[in-house]
Residue frames as qw, qx, qy, qz and C-alpha x, y, z in Angstrom:
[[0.763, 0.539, -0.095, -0.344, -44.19, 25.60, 15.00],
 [0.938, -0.035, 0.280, 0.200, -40.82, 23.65, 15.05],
 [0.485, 0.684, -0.271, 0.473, -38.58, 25.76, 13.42],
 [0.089, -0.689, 0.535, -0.480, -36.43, 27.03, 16.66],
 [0.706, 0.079, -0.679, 0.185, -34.87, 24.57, 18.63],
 [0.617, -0.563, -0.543, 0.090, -34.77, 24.27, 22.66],
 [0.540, -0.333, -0.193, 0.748, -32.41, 26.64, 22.97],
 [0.255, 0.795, 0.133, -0.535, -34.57, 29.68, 21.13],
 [0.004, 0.532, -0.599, -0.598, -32.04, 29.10, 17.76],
 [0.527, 0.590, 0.037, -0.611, -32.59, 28.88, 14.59],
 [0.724, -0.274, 0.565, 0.285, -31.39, 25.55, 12.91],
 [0.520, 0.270, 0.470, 0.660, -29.06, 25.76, 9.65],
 [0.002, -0.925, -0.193, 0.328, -29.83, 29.74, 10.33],
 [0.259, -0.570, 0.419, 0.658, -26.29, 30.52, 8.71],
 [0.268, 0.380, 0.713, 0.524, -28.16, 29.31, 5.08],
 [0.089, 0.775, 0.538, 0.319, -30.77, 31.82, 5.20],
 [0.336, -0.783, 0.180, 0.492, -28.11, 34.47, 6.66],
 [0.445, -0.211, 0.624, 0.607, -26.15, 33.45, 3.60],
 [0.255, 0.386, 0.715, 0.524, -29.07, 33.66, 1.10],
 [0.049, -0.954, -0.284, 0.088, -29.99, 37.14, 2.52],
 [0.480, -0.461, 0.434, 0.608, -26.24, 38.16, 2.10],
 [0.343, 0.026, 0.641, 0.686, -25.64, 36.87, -1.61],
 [0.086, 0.824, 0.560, -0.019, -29.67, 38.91, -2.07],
 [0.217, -0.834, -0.001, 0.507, -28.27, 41.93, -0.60],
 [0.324, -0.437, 0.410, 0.732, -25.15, 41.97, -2.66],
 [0.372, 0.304, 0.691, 0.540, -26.86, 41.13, -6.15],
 [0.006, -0.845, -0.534, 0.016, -29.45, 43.52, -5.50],
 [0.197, -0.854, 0.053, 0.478, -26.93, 46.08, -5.20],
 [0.234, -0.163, 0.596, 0.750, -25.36, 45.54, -8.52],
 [0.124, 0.553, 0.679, 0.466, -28.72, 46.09, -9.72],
 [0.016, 0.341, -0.027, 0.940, -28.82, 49.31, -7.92],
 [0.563, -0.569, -0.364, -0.477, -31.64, 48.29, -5.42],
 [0.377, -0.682, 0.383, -0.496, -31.27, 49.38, -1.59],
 [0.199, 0.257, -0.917, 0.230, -29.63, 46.57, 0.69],
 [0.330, 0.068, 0.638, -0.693, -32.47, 46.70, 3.21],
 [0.717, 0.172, -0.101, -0.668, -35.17, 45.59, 0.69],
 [0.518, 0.344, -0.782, -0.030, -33.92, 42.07, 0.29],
 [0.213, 0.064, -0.848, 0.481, -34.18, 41.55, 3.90],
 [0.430, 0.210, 0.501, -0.721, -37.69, 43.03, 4.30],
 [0.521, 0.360, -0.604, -0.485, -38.62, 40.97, 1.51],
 [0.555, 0.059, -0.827, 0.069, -37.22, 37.83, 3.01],
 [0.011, 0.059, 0.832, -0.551, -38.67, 38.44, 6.06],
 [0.653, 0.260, -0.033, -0.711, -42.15, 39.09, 4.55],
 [0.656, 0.235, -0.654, -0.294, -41.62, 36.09, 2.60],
 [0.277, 0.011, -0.863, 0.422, -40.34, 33.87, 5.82],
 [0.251, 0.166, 0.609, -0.734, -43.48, 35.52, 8.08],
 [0.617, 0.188, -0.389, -0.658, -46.09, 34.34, 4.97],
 [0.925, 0.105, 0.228, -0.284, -45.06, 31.18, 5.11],
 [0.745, 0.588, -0.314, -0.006, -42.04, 30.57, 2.68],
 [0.341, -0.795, 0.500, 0.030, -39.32, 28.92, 4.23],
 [0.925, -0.069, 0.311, 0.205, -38.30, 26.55, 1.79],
 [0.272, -0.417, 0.464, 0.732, -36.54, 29.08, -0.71],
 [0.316, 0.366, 0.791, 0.376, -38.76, 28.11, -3.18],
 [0.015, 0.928, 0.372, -0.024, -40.52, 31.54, -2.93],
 [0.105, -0.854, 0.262, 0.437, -37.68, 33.50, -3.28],
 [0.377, -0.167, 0.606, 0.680, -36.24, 31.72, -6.11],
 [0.269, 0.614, 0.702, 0.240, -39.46, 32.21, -7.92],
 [0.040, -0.942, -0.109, 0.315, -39.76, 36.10, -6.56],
 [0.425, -0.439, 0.461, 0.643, -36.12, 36.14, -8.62],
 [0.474, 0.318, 0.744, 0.348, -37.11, 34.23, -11.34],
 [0.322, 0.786, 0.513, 0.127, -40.29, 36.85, -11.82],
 [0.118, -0.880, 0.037, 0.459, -38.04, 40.06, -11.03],
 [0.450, -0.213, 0.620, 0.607, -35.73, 38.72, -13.79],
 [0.321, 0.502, 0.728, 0.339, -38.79, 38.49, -16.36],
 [0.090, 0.916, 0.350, -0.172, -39.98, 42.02, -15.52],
 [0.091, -0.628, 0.300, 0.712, -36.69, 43.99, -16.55],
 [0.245, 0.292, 0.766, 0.518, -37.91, 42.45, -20.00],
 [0.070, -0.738, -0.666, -0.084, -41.14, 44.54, -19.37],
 [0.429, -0.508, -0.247, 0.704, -39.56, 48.11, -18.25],
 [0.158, 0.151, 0.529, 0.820, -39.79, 49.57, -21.26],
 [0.206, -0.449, -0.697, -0.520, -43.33, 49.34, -21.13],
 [0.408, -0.563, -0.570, 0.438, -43.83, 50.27, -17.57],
 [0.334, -0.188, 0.076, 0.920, -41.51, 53.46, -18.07],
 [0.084, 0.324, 0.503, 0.797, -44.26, 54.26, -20.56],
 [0.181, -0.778, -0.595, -0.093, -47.16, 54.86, -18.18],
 [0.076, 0.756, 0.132, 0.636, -47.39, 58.26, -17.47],
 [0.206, 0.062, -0.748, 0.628, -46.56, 59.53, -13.35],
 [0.456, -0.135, 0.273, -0.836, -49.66, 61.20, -12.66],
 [0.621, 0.128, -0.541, -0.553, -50.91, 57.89, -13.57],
 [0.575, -0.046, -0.759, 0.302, -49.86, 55.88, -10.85],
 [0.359, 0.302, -0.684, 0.559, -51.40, 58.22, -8.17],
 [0.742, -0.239, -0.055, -0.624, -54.34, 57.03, -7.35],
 [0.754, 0.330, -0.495, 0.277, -52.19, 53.54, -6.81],
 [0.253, 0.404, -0.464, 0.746, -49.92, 55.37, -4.45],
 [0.488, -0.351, -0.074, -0.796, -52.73, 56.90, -2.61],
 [0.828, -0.268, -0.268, -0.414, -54.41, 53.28, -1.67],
 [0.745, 0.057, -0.472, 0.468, -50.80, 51.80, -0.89],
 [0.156, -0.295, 0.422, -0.843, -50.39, 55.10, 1.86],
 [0.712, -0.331, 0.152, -0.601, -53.80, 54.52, 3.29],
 [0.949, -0.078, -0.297, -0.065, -53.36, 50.66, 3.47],
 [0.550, -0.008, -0.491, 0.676, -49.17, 50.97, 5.20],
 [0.206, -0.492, 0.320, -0.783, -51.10, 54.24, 7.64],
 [0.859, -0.361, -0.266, -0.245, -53.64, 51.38, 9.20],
 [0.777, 0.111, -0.400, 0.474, -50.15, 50.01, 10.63],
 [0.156, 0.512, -0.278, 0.798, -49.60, 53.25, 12.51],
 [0.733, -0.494, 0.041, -0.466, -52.24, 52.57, 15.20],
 [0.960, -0.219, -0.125, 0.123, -50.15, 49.45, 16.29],
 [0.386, 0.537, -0.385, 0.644, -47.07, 51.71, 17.41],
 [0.517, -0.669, -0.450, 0.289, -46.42, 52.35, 21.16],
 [0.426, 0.634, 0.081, 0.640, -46.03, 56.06, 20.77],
 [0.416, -0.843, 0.216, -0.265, -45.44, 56.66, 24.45],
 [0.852, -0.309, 0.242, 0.346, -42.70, 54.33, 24.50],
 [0.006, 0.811, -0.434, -0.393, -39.38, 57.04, 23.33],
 [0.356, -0.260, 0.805, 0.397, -37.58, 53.40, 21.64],
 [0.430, 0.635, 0.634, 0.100, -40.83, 52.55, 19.56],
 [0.175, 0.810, 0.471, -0.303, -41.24, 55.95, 18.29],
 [0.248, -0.721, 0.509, 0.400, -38.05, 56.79, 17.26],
 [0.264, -0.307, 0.804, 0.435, -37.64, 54.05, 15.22],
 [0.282, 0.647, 0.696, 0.132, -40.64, 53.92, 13.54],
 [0.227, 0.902, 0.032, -0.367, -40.47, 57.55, 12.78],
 [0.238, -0.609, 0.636, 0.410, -36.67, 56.79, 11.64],
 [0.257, -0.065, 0.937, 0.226, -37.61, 53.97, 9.48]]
């Protein structure tokens, strides 16, 4: 596709190292795991987004929603698990595409 150069590398890679970095760190003053940033940005980068423009916007909207927490907070738990439920069945489909006779695959997919 033109992104990686002849030599397998990733040009002006240290920018979107850097803007997973300065992710990471805000995200931790807002109390949200390090590791979610990066699977984020790589979700975001394997979609399609590599101009940044999709992650400033994914900012933008996370910014607008702590306005909205209040209101979230209000829904009840049992309320959400039917929700849950569809999100499990939809990330189990993924399990079939493991190589669970291979000890390195299995491991880390159990681990993770």
């Amino acid at each position: 596709m033109g992104y990686v150069d002849e030599n397998g590398d990733f040009p002006k890679s240290k920018w979107a190292f850097s803007a997973d970095a300065i992710a990471t760190i805000v995200g931790a003053l807002f109390g949200l795991s390090p590791v979610t940033s990066y699977v984020e940005s790589g979700a975001g980068v394997e979609a399609g987004a590599r101009t940044g423009l999709c992650a400033v916007l994914t900012g933008f909207l996370f910014f607008i929603s702590i306005f909205f927490a209040p209101i979230i907070a209000s829904i009840p738990v049992w309320a959400t698990g039917g929700a849950l439920i569809i999100v499990g069945s939809l990330m189990a489909r993924s399990l079939t595409k493991i190589h669970w006779n291979r000890h390195s695959h299995a491991i880390s997919a159990f681990v993770t």
